[in-house]
SEROLUM-42701 format. One record per residue: x, y, z of N, C-alpha, C in turn; residue in three letters; residue number from 1. Coordinates in steps of 0.1 Angstrom, whole numbers. Atoms other than C-alpha are relative to their C-alpha. Layout:
# residues N
<site <X; Y; Z>; <X; Y; Z>; <X; Y; Z>; "ALA"; NUM> ...
***
This chain:
# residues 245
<site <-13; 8; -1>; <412; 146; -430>; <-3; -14; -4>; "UNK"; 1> <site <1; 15; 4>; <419; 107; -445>; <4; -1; 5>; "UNK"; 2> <site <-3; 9; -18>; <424; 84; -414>; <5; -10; -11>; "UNK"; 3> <site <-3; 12; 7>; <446; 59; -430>; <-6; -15; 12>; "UNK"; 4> <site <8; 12; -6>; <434; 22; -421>; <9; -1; 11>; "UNK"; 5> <site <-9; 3; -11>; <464; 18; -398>; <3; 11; 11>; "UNK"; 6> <site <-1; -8; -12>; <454; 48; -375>; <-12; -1; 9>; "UNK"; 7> <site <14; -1; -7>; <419; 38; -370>; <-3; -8; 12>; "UNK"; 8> <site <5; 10; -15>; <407; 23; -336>; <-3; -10; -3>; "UNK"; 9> <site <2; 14; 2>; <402; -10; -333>; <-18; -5; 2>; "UNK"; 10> <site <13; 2; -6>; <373; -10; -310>; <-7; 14; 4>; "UNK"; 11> <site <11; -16; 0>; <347; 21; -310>; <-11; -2; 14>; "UNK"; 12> <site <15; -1; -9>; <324; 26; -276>; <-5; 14; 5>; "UNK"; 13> <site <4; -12; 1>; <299; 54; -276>; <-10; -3; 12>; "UNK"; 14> <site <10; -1; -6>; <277; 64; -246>; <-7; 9; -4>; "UNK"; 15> <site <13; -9; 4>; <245; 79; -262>; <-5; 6; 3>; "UNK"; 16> <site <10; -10; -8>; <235; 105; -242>; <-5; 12; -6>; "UNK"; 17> <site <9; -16; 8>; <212; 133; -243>; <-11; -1; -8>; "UNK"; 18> <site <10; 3; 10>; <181; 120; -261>; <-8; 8; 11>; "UNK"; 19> <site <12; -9; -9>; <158; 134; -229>; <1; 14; -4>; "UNK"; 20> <site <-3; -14; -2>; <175; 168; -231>; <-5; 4; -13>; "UNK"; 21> <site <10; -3; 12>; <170; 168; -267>; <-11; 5; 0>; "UNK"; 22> <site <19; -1; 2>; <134; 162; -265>; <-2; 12; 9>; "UNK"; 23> <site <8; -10; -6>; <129; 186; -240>; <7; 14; -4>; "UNK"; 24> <site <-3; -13; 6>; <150; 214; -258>; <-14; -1; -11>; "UNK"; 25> <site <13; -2; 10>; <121; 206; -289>; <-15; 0; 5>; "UNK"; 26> <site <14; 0; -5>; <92; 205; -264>; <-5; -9; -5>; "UNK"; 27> <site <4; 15; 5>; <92; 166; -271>; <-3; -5; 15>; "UNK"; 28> <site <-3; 8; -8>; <84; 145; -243>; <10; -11; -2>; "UNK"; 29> <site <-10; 5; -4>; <115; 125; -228>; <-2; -12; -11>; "UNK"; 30> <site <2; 17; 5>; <102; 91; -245>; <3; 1; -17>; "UNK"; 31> <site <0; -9; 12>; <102; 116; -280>; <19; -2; -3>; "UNK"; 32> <site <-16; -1; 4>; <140; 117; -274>; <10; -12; -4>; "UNK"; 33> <site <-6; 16; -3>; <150; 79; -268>; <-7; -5; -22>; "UNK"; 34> <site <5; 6; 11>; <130; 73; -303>; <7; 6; -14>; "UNK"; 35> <site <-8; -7; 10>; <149; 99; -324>; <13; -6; 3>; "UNK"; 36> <site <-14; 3; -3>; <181; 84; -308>; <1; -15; -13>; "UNK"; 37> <site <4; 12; 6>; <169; 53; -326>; <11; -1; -14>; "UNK"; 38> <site <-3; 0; 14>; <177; 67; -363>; <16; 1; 5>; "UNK"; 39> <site <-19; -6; -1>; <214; 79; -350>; <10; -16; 1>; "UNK"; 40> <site <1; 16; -4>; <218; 40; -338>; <2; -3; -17>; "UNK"; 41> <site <-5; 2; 14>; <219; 31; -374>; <9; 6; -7>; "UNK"; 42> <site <-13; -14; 11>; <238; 60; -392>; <13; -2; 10>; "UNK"; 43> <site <-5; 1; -4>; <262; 52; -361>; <7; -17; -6>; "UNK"; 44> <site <-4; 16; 6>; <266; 13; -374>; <5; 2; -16>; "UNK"; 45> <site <1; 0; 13>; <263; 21; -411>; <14; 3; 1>; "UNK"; 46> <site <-7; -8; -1>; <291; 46; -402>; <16; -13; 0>; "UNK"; 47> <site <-16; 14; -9>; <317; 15; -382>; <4; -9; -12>; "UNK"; 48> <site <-4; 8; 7>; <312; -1; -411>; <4; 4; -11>; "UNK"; 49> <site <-10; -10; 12>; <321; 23; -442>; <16; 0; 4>; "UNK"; 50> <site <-11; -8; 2>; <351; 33; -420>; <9; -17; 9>; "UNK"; 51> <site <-5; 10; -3>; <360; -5; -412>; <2; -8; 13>; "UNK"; 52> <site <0; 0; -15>; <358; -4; -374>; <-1; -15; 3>; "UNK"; 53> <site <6; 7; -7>; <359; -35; -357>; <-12; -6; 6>; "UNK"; 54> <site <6; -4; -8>; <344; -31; -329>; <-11; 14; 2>; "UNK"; 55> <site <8; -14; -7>; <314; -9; -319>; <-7; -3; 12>; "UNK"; 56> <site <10; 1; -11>; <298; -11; -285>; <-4; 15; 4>; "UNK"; 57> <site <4; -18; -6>; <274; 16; -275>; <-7; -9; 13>; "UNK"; 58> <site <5; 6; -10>; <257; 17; -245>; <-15; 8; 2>; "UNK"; 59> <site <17; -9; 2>; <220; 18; -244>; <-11; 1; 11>; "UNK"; 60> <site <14; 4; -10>; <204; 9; -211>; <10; -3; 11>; "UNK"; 61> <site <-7; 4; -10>; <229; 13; -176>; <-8; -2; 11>; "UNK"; 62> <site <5; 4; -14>; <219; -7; -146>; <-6; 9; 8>; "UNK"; 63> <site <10; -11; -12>; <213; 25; -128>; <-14; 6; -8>; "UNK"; 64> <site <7; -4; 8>; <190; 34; -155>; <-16; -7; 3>; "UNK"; 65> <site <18; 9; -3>; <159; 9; -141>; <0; 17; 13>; "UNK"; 66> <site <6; -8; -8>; <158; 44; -114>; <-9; 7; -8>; "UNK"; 67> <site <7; -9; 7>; <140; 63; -141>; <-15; 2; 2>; "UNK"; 68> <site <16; 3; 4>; <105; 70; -147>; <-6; -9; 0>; "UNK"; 69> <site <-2; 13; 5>; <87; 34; -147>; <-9; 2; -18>; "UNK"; 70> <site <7; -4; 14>; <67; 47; -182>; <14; 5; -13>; "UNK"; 71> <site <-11; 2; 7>; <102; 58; -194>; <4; -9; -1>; "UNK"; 72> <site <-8; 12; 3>; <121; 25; -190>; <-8; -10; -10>; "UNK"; 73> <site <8; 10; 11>; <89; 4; -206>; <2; 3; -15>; "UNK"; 74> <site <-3; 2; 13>; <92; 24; -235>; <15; -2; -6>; "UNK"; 75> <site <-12; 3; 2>; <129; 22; -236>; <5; -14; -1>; "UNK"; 76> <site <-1; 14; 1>; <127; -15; -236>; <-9; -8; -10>; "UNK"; 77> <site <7; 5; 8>; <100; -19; -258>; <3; 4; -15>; "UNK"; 78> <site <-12; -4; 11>; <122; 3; -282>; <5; -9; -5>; "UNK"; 79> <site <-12; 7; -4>; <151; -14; -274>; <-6; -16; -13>; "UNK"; 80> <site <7; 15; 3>; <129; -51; -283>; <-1; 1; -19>; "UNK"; 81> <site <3; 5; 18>; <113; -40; -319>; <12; 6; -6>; "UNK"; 82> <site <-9; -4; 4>; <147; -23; -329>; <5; -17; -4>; "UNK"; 83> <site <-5; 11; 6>; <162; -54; -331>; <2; -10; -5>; "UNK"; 84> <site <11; 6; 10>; <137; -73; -352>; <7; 5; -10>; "UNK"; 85> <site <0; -10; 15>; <135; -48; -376>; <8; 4; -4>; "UNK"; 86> <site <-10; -6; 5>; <171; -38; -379>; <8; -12; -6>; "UNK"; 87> <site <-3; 11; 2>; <178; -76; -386>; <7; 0; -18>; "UNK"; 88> <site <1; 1; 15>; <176; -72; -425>; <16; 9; -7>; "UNK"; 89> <site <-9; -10; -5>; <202; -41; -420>; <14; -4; 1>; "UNK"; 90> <site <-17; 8; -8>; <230; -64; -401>; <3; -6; -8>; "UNK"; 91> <site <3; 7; 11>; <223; -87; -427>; <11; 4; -12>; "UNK"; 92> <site <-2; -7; 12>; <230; -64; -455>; <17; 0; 1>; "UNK"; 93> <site <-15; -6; -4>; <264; -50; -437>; <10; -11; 8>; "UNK"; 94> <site <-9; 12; -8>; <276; -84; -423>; <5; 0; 12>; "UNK"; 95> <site <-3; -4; -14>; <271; -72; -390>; <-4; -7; 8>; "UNK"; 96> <site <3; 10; -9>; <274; -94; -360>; <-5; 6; 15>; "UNK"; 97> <site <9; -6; -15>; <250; -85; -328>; <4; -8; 9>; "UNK"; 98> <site <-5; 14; -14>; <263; -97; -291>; <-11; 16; 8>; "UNK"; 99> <site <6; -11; -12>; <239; -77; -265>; <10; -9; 10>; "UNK"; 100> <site <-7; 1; -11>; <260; -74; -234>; <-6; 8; 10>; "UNK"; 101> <site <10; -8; -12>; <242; -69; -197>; <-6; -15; 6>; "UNK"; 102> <site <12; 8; -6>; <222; -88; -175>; <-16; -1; -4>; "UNK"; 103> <site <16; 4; 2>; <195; -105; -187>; <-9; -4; 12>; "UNK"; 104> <site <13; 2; -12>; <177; -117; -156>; <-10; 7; 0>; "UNK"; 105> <site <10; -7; -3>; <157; -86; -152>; <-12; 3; -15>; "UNK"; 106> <site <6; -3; 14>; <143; -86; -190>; <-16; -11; -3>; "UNK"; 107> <site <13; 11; 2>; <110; -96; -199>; <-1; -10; -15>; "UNK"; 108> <site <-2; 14; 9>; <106; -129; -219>; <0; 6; -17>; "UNK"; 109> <site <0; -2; 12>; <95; -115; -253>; <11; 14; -3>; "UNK"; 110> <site <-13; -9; 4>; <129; -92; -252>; <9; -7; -3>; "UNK"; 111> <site <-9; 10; -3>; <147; -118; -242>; <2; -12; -14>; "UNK"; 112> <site <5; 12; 13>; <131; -138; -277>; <6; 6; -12>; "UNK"; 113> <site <-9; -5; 17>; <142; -112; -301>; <14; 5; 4>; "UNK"; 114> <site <-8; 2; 1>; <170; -113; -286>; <11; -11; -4>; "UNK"; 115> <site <-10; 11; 4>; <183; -144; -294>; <-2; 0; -15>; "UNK"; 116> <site <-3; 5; 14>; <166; -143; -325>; <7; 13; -9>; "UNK"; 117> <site <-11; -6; 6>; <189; -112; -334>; <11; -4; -2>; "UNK"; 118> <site <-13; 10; -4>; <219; -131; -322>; <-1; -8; -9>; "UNK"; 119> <site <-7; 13; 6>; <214; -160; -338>; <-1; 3; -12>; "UNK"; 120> <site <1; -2; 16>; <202; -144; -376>; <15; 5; -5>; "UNK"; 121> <site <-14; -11; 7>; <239; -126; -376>; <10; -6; 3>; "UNK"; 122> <site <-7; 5; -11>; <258; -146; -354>; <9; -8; -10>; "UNK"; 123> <site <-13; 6; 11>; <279; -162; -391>; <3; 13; -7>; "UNK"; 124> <site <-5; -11; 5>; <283; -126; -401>; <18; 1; 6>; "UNK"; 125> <site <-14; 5; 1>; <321; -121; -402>; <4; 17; -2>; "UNK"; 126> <site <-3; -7; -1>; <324; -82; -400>; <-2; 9; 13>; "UNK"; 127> <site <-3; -14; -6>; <320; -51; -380>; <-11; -15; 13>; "UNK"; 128> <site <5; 7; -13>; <310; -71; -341>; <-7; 14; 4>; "UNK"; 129> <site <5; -6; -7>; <285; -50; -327>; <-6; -3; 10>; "UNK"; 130> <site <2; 2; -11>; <279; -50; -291>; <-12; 10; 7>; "UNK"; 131> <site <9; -10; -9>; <249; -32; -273>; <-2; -5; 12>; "UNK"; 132> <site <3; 4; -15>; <247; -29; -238>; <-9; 3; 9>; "UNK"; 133> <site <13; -7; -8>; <217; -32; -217>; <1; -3; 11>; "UNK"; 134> <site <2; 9; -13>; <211; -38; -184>; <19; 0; 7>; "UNK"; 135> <site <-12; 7; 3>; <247; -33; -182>; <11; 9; 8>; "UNK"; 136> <site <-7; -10; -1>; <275; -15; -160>; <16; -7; 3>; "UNK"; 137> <site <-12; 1; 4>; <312; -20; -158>; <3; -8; 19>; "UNK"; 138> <site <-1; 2; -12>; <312; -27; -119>; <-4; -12; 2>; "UNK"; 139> <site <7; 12; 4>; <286; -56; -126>; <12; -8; -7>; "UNK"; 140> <site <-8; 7; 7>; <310; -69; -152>; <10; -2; 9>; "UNK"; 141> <site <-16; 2; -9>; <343; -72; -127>; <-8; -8; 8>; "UNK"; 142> <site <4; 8; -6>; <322; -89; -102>; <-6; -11; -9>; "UNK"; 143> <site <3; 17; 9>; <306; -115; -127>; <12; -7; -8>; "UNK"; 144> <site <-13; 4; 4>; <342; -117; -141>; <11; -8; 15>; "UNK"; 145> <site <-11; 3; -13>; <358; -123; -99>; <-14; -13; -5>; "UNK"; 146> <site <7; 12; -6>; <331; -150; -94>; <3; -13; -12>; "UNK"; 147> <site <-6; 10; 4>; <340; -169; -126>; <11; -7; 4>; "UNK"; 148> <site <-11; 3; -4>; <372; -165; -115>; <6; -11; 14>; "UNK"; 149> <site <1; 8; -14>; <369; -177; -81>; <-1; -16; 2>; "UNK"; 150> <site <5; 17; 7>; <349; -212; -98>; <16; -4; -3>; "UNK"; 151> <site <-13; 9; 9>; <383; -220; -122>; <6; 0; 15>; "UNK"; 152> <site <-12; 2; -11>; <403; -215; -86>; <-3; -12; 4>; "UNK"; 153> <site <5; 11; -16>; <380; -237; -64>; <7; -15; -11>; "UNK"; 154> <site <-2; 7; 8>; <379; -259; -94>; <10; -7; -4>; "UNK"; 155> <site <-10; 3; 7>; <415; -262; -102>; <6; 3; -14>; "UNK"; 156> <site <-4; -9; 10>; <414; -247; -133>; <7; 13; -6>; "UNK"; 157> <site <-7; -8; 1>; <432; -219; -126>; <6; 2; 17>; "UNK"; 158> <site <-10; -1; -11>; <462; -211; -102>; <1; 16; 6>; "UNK"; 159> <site <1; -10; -6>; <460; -182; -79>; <11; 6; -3>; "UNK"; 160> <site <-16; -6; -3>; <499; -173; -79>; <0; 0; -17>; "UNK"; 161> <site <-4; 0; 9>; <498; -176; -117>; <-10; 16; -8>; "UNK"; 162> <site <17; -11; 7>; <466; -149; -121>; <7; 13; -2>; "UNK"; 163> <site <-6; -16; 3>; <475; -115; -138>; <-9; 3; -9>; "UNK"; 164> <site <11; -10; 0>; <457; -88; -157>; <-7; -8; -13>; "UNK"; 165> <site <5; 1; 11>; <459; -105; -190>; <-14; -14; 2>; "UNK"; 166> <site <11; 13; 0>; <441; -140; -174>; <-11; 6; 8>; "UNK"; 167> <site <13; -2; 0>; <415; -119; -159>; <-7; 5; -9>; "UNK"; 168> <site <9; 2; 11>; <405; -107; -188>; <-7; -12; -8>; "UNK"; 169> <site <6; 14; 10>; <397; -142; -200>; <-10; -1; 8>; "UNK"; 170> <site <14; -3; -10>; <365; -133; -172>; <-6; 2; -6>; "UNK"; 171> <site <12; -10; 6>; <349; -106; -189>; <-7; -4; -8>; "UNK"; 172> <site <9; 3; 8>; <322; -107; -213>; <11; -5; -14>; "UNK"; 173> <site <-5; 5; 9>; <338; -124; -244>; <0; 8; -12>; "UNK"; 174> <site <-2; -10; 11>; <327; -100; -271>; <8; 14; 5>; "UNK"; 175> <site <-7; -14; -6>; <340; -68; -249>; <14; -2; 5>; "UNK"; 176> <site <-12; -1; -7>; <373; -80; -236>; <7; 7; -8>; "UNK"; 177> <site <-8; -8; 8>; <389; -64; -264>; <7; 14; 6>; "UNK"; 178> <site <1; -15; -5>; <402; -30; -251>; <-4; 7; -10>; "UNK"; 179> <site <2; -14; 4>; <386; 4; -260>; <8; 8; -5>; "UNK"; 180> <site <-13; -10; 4>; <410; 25; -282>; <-10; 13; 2>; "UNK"; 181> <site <6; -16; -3>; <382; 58; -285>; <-15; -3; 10>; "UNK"; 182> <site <14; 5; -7>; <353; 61; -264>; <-7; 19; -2>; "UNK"; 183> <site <7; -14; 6>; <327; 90; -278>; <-13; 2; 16>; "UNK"; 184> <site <12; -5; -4>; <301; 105; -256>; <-4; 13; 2>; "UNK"; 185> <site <2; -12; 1>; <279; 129; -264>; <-9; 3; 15>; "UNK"; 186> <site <9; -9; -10>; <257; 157; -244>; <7; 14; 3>; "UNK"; 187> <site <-12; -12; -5>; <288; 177; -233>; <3; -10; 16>; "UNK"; 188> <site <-7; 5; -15>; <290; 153; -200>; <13; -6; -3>; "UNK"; 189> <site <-16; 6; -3>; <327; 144; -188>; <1; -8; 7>; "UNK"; 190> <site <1; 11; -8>; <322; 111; -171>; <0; -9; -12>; "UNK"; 191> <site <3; 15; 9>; <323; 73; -183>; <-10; -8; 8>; "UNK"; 192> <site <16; 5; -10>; <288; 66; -160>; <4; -16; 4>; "UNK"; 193> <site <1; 8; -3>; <302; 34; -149>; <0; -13; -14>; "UNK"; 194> <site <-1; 8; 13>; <308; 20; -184>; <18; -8; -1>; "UNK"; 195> <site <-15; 3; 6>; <335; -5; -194>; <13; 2; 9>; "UNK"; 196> <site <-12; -6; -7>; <360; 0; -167>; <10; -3; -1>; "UNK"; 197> <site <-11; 11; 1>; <382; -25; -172>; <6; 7; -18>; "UNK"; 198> <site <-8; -1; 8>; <386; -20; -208>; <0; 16; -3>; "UNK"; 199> <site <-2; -16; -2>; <386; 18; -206>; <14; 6; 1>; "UNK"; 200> <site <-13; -5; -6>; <418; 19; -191>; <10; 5; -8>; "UNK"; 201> <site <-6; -5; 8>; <439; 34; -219>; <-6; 2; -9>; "UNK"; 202> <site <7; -2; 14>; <413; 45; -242>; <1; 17; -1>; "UNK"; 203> <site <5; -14; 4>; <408; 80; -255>; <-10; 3; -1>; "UNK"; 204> <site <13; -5; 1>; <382; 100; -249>; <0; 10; -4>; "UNK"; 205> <site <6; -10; 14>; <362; 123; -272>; <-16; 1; 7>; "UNK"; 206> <site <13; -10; -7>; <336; 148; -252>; <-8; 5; -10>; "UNK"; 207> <site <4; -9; 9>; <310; 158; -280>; <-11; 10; 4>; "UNK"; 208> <site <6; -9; -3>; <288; 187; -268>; <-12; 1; -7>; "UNK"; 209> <site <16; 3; 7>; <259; 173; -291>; <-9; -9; 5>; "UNK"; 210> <site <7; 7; -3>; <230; 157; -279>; <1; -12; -13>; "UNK"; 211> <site <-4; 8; 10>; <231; 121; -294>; <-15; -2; -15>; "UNK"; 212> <site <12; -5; 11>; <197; 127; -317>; <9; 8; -12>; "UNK"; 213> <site <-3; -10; 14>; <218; 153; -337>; <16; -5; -4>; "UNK"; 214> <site <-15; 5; 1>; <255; 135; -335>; <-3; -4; -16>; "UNK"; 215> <site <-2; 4; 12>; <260; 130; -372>; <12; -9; -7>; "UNK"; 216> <site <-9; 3; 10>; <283; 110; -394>; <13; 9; 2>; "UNK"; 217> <site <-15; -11; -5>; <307; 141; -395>; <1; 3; 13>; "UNK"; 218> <site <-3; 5; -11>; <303; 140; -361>; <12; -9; 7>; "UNK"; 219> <site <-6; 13; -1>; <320; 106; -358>; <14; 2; -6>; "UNK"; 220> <site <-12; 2; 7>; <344; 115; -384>; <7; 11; 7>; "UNK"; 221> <site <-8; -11; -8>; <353; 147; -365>; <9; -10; 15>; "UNK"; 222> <site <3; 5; -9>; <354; 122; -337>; <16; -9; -3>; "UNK"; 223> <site <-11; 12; 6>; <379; 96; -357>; <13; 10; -4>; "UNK"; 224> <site <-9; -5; 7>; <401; 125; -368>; <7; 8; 16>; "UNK"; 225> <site <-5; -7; -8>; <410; 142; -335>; <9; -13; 8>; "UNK"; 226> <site <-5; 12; -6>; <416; 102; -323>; <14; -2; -6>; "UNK"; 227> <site <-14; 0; 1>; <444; 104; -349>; <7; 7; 2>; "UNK"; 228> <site <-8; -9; -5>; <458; 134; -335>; <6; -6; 10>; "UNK"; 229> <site <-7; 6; -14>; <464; 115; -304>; <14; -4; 2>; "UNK"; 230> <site <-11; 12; -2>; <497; 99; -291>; <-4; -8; 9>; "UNK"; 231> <site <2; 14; -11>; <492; 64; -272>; <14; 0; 0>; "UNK"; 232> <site <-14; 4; -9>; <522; 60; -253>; <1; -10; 8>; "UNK"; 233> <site <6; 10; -12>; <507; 37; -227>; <8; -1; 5>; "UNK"; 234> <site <-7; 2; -14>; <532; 46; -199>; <12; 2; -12>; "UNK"; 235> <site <-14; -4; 10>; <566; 52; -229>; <0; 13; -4>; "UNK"; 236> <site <-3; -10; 3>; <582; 84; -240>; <-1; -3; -16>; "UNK"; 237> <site <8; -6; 21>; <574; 97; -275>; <14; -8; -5>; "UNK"; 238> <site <-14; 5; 9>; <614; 85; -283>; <-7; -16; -5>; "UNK"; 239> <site <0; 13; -1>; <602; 48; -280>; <-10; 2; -4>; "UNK"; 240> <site <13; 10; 15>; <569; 47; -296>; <5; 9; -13>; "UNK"; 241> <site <-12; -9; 12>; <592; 71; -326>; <2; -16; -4>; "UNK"; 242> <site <-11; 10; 6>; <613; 41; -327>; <-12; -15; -4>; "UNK"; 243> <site <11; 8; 1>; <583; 14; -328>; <-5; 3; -17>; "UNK"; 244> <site <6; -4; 11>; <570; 32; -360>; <12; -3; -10>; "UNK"; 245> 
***
């Protein structure tokens, strides 16, 4: 199927699951799985950007995710770190702009270095916004979003009786406030693990039953074509978004 440009999502967020299971379907160890997820991470960007996407945020590292293994998360972080050095040249190429979204506090310093210096090599790129999220869950975001909030009140900079959905969004993380039109996640799990909640709230979701090591390109496009099948109504009868078109 051709997705014309005016059916495609705005903003793309994929939770990546399934690299452990992977590995341990091929008799890889777990850490085997996170590292093959790696190449899919690219062919998933390369992908946002052939097919014009905005937005991509995936999510690569949830808050609850420090429970793991501690020999799992090191290498997950130490991944995570030389990935986005080395993919620098890449972003570059495709005029891709990197925002990591999460809590940095808990990050160790030389993560924290190539993180900025990802940010800052891409940060006049002027296409496809790419967002990765570490350290990072959707519950966290609302409360670091109420506590700004709370500051502009004490402050005077914002009026309590005036506060509605659209001015709390002006909280949230700055590259994610956008809302979610599709949200992919593979493995076969039917959950959103605490991802994105806020901007979730009218998105479409797309369950893929493949571990994300094997999610492919046609994958994605399988993924972009069932999205145009969809109707968004957001709370209207089919007559009234008819009449809108």
């Amino acid at each position: 199927m051709n997705i014309s440009s005016q059916s495609l999502p705005k903003h793309v967020a994929v939770i990546m699951d399934g690299n452990g299971r992977w590995a341990k379907k091929h008799f890889f160890p777990r850490t085997s799985g996170h590292k093959a997820a790696i190449k899919n991470v690219r062919s998933a960007i390369e992908f946002a950007v052939e097919k014009n996407i905005e937005i991509l945020t995936l999510f690569a590292f949830g808050r609850e995710n420090w429970q793991r293994p501690k020999q799992e998360v090191a290498t997950l972080m130490e991944l995570f770190s030389e990935v986005l050095v080395k993919e620098i040249p890449m972003m570059q190429e495709n005029n891709v702009k990197l925002c990591v979204v999460g809590d940095r506090s808990r990050l160790a310093s030389d993560i924290l270095a190539n993180i900025l210096q990802a940010e800052h090599a891409t940060k006049l790129n002027t296409g496809l916004i790419l967002n990765v999220a570490i350290d990072y869950s959707g519950q966290w975001e609302i409360v670091l979003a109420t506590k700004k909030l709370l500051k502009a009140i004490i402050s005077n900079q914002c009026d309590v009786e005036q506060l509605s959905e659209e001015c709390f969004e002006k909280f949230l993380i700055d590259s994610i406030q956008t809302p979610v039109d599709l949200l992919i996640r593979t493995s076969g799990e039917l959950r959103i693990s605490n991802f994105m909640i806020w901007q979730l709230s009218y998105a479409e979701l797309y369950f893929c039953q493949k571990y994300w090591p094997d999610f492919t390109k046609k994958d994605f496009q399988r993924a972009l074509d069932d999205y145009q099948l969809r109707k968004r109504r957001f709370g209207k009868t089919d007559e009234q978004v008819k009449g809108e078109t």
